[in-house]
C-alpha positions as CSV (number, residue, x, y, z in Angstrom):
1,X,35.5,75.6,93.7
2,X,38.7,74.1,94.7
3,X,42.7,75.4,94.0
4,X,45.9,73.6,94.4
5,X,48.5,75.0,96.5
6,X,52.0,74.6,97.2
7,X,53.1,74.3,100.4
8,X,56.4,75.3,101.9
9,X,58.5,74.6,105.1
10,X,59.9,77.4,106.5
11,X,63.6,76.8,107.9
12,X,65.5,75.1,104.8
13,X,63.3,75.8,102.4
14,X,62.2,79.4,102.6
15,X,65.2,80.4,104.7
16,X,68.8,78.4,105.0
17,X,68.2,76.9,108.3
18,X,70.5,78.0,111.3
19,X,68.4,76.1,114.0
20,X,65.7,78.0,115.4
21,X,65.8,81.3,113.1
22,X,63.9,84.3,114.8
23,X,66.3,87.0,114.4
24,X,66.0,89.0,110.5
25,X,69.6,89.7,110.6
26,X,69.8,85.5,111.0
27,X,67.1,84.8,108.3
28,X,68.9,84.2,105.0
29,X,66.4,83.7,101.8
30,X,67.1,80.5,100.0
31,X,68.5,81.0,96.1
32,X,65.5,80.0,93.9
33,X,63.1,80.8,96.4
34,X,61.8,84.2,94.8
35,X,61.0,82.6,91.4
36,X,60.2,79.5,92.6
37,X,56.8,81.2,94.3
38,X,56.5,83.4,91.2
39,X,56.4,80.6,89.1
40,X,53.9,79.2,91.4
41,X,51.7,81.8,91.5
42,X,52.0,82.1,87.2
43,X,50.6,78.5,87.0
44,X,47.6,79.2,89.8
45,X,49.1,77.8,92.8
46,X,48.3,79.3,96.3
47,X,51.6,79.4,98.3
48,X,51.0,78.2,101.8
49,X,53.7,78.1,104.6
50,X,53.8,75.3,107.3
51,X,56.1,75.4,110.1
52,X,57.2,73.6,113.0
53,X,58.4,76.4,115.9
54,X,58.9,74.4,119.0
55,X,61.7,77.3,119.6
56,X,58.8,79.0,121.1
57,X,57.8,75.7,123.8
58,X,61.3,75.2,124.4
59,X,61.8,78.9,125.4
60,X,64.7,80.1,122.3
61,X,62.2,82.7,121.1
62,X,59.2,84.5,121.8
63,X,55.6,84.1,120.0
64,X,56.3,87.9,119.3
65,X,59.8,87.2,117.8
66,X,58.4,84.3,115.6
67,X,55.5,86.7,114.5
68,X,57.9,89.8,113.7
69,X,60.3,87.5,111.7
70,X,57.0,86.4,109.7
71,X,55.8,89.8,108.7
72,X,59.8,90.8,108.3
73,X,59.4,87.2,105.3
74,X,56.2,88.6,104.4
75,X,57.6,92.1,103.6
76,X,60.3,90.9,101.6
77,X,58.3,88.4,99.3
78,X,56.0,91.4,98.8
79,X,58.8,93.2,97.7
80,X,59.2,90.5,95.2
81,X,55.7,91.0,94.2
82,X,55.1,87.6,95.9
83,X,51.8,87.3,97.7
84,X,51.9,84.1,100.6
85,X,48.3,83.5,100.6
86,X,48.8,81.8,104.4
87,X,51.5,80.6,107.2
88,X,50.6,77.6,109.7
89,X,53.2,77.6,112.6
90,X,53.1,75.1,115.7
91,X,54.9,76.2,118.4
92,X,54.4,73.2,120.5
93,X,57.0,69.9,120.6
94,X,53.4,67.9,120.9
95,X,50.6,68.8,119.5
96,X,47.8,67.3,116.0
97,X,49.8,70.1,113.8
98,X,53.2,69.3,114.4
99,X,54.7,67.3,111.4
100,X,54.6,65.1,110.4
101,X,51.1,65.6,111.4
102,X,49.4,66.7,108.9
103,X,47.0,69.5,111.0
104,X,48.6,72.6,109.2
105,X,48.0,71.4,106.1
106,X,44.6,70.0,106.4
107,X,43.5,73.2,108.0
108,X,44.7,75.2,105.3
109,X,42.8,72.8,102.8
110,X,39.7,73.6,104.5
111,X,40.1,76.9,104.9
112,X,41.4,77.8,101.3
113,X,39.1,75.0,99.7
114,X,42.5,73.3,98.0
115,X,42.6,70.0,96.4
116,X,45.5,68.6,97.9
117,X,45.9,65.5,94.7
118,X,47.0,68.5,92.9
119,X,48.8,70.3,95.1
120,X,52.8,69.5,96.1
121,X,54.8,70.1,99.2
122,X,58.8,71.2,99.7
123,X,60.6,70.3,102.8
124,X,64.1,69.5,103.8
125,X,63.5,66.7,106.5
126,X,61.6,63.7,106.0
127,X,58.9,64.9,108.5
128,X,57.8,67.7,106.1
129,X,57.2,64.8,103.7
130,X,55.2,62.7,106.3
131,X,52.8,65.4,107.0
132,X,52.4,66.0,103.2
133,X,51.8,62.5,102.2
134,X,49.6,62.0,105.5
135,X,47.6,64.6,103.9
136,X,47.1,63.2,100.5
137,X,49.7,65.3,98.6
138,X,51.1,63.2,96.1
139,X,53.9,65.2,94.9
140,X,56.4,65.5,98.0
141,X,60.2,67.1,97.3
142,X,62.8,66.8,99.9
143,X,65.5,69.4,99.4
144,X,69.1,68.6,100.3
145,X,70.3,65.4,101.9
146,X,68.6,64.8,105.4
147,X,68.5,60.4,104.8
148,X,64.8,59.5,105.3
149,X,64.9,55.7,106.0
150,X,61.0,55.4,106.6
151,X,59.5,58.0,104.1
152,X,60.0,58.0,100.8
153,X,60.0,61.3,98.2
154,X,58.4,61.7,95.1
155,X,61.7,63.2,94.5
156,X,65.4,64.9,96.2
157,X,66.4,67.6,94.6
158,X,69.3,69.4,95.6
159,X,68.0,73.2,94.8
160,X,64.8,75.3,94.7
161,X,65.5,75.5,90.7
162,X,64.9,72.4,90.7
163,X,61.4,72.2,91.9
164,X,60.0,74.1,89.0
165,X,60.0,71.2,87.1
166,X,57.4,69.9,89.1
167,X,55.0,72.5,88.9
């Protein structure tokens, strides 16, 4: 048996991104991020994180920091009664799961069984979009304005409250 899932980007999607986030006091939650996932979860979706973190390669942060800010995200969408079912992170600038690879998500599709022609992904840079449609996700949302000359989105939308639509 197979489940779609909806899988998020971390910094601009999750989180307003400040440029390598690993601090909680720096981790601000997005507005419509709360009932986005709720809404996700309503209509059967698992919610599945996938994250570049090349702040850890390039020395900014720790491995320990990133994995403490995680649990700190974790905590609080639990406190939302918000289950993630996983989070991917590459902490390398070159590696098969850096996106716009599209490793993180085709692990989690193998591990989690999902069928990714029914599943969607959210990301505010065209790279998020890559590794989505490298995957076979046909529904891929670009949050915000980031100009994506090469890659083109099922759809921009300016907020989180948006996206429900495309549940």
């Amino acid at each position: 048996m197979t489940t779609k899932a909806l899988f998020l980007d971390r910094d601009g999607v999750i989180n307003v991104d400040r440029a390598y986030v690993y601090r909680k006091e720096d981790f601000h939650f997005m507005d419509g991020i709360f009932d986005l996932c709720r809404a996700a979860k309503e209509k059967g979706y698992l919610i599945i994180i996938v994250t570049n973190q090349s702040g850890i390669e390039r020395g900014y942060y720790t491995e320990l920091d990133y994995l403490t800010l995680t649990q700190y995200m974790l905590d609080e969408f639990a406190r939302n009664a918000i289950t993630l079912d996983d989070v991917y992170y590459c902490p390398h600038l070159q590696h098969e799961d850096r996106k716009p690879s599209p490793g993180m998500i085709l692990k989690a599709q193998k591990k989690h069984r999902i069928d990714l022609k029914a599943s969607l992904m959210i990301g505010d840079k065209p790279r998020d979009l890559e590794a989505g449609q490298r995957a076979g996700i046909p529904v891929n949302l670009l949050i915000g304005d980031h100009p994506s000359p090469n890659i083109v989105p099922t759809a921009r939308i300016q907020n989180l409250h948006q996206a429900l639509a495309w549940l």
